[in-house]
C-alpha positions, -999 to +999 in steps of 0.1 A: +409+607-024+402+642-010+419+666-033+432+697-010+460+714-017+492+703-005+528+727+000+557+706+006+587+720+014+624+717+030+630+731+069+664+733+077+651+739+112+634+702+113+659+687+089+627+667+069+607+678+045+575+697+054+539+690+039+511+713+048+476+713+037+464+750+043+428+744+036+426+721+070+442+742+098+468+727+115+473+696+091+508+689+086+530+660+081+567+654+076+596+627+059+629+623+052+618+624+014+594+646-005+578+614-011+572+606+024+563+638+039+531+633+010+526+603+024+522+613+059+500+644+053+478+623+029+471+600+063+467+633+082+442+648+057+426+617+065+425+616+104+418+655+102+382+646+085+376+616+108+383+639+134+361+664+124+333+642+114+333+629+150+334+662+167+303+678+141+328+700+128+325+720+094+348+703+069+359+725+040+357+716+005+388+714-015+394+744-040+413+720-061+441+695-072+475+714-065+505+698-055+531+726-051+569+718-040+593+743-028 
């Protein structure tokens, strides 16, 4: 398991809970739970990397194990 940060949080705006992983631009995920919103981003973290490992892209490493709620 990668071990990126992760900020999950409430939007009123979406009505779901948010979870964002700001060392991989642009992967986000989000559930009707806390619970599933980590989940969903932990697929997306995945998909980003696959995704970038079939485009030649730079990958960063993680800074550290985080898990932040707000």
């Amino acid at each position: 398991m990668y071990k990126y940060e992760i900020i999950i949080y409430w939007s009123n705006e979406d009505e779901a809970f948010i979870a964002e992983v700001p060392e991989l631009p642009g992967c986000m995920a989000h559930g009707s739970t806390s619970e599933d919103a980590l989940k969903n981003v932990k697929e997306a973290v995945q998909l980003w990397i696959d995704t970038a490992k079939e485009f030649g892209d730079k990958i960063p490493a993680p800074k550290g194990n985080k898990l932040i709620y707000a």
